[in-house]
C-alpha positions as CSV (number, residue, x, y, z in Angstrom):
1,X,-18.0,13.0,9.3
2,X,-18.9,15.1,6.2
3,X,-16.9,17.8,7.4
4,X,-14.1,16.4,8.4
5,X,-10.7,15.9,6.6
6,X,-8.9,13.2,5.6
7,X,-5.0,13.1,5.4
8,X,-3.5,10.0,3.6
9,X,0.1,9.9,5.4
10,X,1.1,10.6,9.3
11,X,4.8,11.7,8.6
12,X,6.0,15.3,9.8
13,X,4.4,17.3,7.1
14,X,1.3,15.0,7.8
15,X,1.1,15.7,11.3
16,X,2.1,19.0,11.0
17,X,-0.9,19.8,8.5
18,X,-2.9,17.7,10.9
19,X,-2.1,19.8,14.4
20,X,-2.7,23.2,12.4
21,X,-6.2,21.8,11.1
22,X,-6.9,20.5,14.4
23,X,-5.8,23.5,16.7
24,X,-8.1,25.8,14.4
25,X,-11.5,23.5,15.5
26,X,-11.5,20.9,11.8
27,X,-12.4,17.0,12.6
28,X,-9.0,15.4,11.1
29,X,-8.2,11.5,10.3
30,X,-4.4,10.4,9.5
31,X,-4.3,7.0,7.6
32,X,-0.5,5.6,7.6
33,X,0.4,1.7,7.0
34,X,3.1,2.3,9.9
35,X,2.6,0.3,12.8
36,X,4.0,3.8,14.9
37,X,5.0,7.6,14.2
38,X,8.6,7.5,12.1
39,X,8.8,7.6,8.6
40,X,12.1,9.0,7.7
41,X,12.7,10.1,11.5
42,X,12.8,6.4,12.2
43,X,14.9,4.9,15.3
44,X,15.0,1.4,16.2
45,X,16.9,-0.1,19.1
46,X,18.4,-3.6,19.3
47,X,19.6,-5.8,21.9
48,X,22.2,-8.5,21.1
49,X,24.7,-10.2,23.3
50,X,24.1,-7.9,26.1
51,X,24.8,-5.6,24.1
52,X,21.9,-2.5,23.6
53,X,22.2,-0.3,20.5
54,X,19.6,2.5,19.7
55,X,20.0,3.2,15.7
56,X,18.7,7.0,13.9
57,X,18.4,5.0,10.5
58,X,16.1,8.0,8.7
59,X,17.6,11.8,9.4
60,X,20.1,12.1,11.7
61,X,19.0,15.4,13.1
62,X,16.9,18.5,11.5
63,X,18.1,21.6,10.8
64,X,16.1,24.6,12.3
65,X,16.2,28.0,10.0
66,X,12.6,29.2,9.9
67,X,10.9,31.4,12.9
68,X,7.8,29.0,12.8
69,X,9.8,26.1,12.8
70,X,11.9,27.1,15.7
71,X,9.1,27.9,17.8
72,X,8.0,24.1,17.6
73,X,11.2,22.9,18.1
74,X,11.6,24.8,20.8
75,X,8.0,23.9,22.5
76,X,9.6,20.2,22.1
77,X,12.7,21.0,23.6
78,X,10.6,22.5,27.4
79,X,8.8,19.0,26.7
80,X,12.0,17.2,26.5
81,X,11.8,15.6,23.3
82,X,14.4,17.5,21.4
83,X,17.7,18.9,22.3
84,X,20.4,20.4,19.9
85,X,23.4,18.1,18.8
86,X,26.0,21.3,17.8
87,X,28.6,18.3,16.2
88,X,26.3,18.5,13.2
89,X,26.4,22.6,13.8
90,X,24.9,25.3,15.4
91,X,21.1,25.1,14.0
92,X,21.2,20.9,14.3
93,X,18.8,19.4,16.7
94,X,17.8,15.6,17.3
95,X,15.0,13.9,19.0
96,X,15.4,12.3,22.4
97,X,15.4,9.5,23.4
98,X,15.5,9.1,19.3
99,X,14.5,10.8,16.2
100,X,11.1,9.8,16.0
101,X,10.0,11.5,19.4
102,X,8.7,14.8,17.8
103,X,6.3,12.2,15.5
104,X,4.9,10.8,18.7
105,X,4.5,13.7,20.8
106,X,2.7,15.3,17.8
107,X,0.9,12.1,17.0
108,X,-0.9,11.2,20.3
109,X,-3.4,13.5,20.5
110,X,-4.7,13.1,16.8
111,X,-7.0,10.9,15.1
112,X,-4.1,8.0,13.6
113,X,-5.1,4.9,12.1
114,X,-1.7,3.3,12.1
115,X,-0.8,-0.1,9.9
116,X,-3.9,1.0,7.4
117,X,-2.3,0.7,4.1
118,X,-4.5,2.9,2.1
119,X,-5.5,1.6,-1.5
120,X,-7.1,4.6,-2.9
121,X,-9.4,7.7,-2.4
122,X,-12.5,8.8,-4.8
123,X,-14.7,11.9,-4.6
124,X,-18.8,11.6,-4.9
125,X,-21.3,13.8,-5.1
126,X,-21.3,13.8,-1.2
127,X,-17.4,14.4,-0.8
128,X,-13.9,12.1,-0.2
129,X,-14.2,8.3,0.4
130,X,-10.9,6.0,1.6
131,X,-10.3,2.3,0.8
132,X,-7.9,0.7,3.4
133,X,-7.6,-2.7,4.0
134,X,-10.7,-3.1,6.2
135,X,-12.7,-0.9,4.1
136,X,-13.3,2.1,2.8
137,X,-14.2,5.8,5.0
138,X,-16.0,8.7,4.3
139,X,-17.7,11.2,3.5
140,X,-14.8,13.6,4.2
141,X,-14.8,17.0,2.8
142,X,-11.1,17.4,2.0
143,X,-8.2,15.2,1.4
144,X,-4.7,15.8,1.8
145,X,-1.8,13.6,0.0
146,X,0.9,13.9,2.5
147,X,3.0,10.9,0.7
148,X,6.6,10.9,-0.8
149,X,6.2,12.0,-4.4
150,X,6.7,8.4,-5.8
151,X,3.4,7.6,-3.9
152,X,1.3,10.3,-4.9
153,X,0.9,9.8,-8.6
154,X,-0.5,6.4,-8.5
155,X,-2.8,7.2,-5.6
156,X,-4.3,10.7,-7.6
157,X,-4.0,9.4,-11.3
158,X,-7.8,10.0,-12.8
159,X,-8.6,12.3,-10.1
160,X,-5.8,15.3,-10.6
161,X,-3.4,14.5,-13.0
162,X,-1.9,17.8,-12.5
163,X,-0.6,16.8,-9.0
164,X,0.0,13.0,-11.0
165,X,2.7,14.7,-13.5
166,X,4.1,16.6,-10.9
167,X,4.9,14.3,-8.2
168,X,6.0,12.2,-11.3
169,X,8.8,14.8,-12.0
170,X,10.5,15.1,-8.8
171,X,10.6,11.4,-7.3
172,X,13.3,10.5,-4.5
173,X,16.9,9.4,-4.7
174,X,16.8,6.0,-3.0
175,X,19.7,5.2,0.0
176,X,21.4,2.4,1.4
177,X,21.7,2.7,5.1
178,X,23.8,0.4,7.2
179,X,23.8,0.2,11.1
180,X,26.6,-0.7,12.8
181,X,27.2,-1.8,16.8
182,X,30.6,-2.3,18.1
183,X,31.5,-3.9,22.1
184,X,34.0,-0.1,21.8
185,X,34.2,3.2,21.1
186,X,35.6,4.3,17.7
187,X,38.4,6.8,17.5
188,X,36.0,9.0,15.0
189,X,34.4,12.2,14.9
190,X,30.2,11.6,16.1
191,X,29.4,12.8,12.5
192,X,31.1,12.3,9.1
193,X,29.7,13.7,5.9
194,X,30.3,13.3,2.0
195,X,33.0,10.8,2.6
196,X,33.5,9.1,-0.8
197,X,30.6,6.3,-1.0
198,X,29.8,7.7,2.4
199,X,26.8,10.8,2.4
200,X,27.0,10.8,6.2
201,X,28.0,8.5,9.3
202,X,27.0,9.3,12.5
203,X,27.4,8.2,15.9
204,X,24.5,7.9,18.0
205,X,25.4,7.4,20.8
206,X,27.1,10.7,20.7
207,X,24.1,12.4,20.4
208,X,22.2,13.9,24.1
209,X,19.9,11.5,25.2
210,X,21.0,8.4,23.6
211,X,22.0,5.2,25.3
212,X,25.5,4.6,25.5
213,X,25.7,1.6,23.0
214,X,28.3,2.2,20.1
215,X,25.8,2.6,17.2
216,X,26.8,3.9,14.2
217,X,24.4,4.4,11.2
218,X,26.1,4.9,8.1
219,X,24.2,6.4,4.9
220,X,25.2,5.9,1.3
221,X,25.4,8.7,-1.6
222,X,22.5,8.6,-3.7
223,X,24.2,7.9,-6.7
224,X,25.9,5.1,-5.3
225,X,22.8,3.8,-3.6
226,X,21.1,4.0,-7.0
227,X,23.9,1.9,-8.8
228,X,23.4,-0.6,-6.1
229,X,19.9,-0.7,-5.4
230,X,19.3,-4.5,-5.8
231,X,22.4,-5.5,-4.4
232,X,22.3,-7.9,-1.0
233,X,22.0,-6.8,1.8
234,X,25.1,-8.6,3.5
235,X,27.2,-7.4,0.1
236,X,26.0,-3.6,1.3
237,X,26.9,-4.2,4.8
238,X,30.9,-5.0,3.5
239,X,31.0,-2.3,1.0
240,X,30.0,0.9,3.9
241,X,31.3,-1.0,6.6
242,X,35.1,-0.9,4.4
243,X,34.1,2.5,3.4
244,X,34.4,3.6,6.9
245,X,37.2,1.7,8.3
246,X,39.5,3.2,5.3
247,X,38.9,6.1,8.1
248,X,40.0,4.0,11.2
249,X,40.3,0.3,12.2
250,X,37.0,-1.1,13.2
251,X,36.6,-4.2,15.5
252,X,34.5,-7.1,14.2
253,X,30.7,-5.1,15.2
254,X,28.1,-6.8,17.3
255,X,25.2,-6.0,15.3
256,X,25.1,-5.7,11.2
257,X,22.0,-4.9,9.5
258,X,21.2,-3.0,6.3
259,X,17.9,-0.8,5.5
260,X,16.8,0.2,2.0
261,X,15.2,3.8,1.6
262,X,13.8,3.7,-1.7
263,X,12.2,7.1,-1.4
264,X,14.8,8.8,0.5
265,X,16.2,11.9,-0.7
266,X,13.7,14.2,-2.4
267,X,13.9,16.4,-5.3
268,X,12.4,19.4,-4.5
269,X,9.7,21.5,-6.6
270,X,10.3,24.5,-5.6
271,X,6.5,25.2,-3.8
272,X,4.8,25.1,-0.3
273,X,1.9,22.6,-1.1
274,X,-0.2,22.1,-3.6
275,X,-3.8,22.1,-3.8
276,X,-7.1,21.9,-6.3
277,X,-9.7,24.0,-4.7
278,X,-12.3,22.8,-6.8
279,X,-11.5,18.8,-5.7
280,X,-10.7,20.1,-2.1
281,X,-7.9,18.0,-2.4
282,X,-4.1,19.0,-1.2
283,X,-0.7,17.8,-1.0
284,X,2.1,18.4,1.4
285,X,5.7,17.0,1.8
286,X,9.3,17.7,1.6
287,X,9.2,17.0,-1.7
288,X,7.5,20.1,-2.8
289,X,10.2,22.3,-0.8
290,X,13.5,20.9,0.1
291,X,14.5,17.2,1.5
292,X,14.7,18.1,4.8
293,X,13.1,17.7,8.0
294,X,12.0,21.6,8.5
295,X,11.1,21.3,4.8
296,X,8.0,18.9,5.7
297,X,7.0,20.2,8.6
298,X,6.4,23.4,6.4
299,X,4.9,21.8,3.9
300,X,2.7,21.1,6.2
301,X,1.6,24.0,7.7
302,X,1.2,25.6,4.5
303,X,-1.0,23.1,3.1
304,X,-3.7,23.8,6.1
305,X,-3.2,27.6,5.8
306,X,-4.0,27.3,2.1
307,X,-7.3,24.8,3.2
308,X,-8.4,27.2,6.3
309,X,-7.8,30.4,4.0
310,X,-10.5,28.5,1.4
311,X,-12.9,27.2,3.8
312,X,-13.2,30.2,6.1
């Protein structure tokens, strides 16, 4: 596979790269130590007491702004695995049945080795190698970092220090997410934002295509999810679950549990993608645009224009 490329990451901007490379006629491998497409589109559904919840505990829904973007969105839509959610405004969509289906849809046709935790790439005289777990792959002829930012400069450090120092300067805001399920429905609105400790809480049931369970996932502020970072997880569960009854009674909820995003919210640097001609080597994520879904789906797509533009 000496001409193929390798992408370390199968998040959106991952994929995204990924379906662009492979649509234009490149051999492409995705390495991700997920057991399944979500990242920071994850859902996960629960089942307690009879009870079925189905939690969004990574994006609630994506904005749509850019032409390119929309057309995929709206190629996912015919497919029916997104549908717009206008309580979060008039460009919001979500995934249906839940945030991750876009990731699997793009996912299945491609070349994914999932739960393969990566432990570092090298270039030879021949091209890109990858150690995982069960060993290490190569020859590839390009590489692609399509990681969160705090990721990327271990992974690169010897090799491009460039893309080391700048992945170094715009790590994450971590968040505290808590997800909720009640036996009732809540006299709230389906989607609260920037709410004191509160930096959104969101209803998914109220969202198209979701199961009727009474799941709410609550996300912290990043400030106050950096300030308590190492708390417990049951002390979290109190502090956003009183957070968002000073808005309404709640009833004692079914299901409690608590997720924390250490690499959440991402501080943009202000470019498409990077890339080191001279290595072959790339890297794409929201990160280097804006901490949003669109943003790493971009990302993305810029990263394989820039490698298809080089390679001819």
């Amino acid at each position: 596979m000496t001409q193929g490329i390798a992408i370390i990451g199968a998040g959106m901007a991952g994929l995204s790269c990924a379906t662009r490379l492979t649509a234009a006629g490149r051999d492409v491998r995705l390495y991700d130590k997920g057991r399944r497409p979500s990242g920071r589109m994850a859902s996960r559904p629960v089942e307690v007491d009879g009870y079925r919840f189905v939690f969004d505990y990574g994006a609630q829904y994506m904005t749509v702004r850019d032409p390119g973007f929309a057309d995929a969105v709206q190629a996912w839509a015919r497919g029916g695995i997104v549908a717009p959610w206008p309580a979060a405004g008039d460009d919001a969509w979500v995934g249906t049945p839940g945030m991750d289906a876009p990731l699997a849809a793009m996912a299945a046709p491609l070349d994914v080795r999932w739960s393969c935790h990566v432990r570092g790439i090298r270039r030879d005289t021949d091209g890109w190698h990858v150690a995982h777990d069960a060993g290490e792959d190569g020859p590839f002829a390009e590489i692609v970092v399509a990681l969160p930012a705090e990721q990327v400069g271990p992974l690169v450090a010897g090799i491009d220090d460039t893309l080391a120092a700048l992945a170094d300067a715009h790590r994450s805001a971590p968040c505290w997410t808590v997800m909720l399920g009640f036996d009732r429905p809540l006299a709230l609105p389906p989607l609260i934002e920037r709410d004191g400790i509160i930096d959104s809480a969101a209803c998914n049931a109220a969202k198209p295509g979701r199961s009727p369970g009474e799941a709410w996932t609550i996300h912290a502020t990043p400030e106050w999810s950096a300030a308590h970072l190492e708390a417990e997880r049951d002390t979290v569960i109190d502090l956003l679950r009183d957070a968002l009854a000073q808005r309404v009674a709640l009833p004692r909820p079914v299901h409690a549990a608590a997720h924390r995003w250490r690499y959440a919210r991402s501080v943009p640097a202000g470019i498409g993608s990077y890339r080191l001609p001279a290595l072959a080597l790339s890297a794409c994520g929201d990160w280097l645009i804006a901490p949003r879904v669109e943003s790493a789906w971009l990302s993305g797509q810029h990263a394989a224009t820039a490698i298809l533009g080089d390679s001819g």
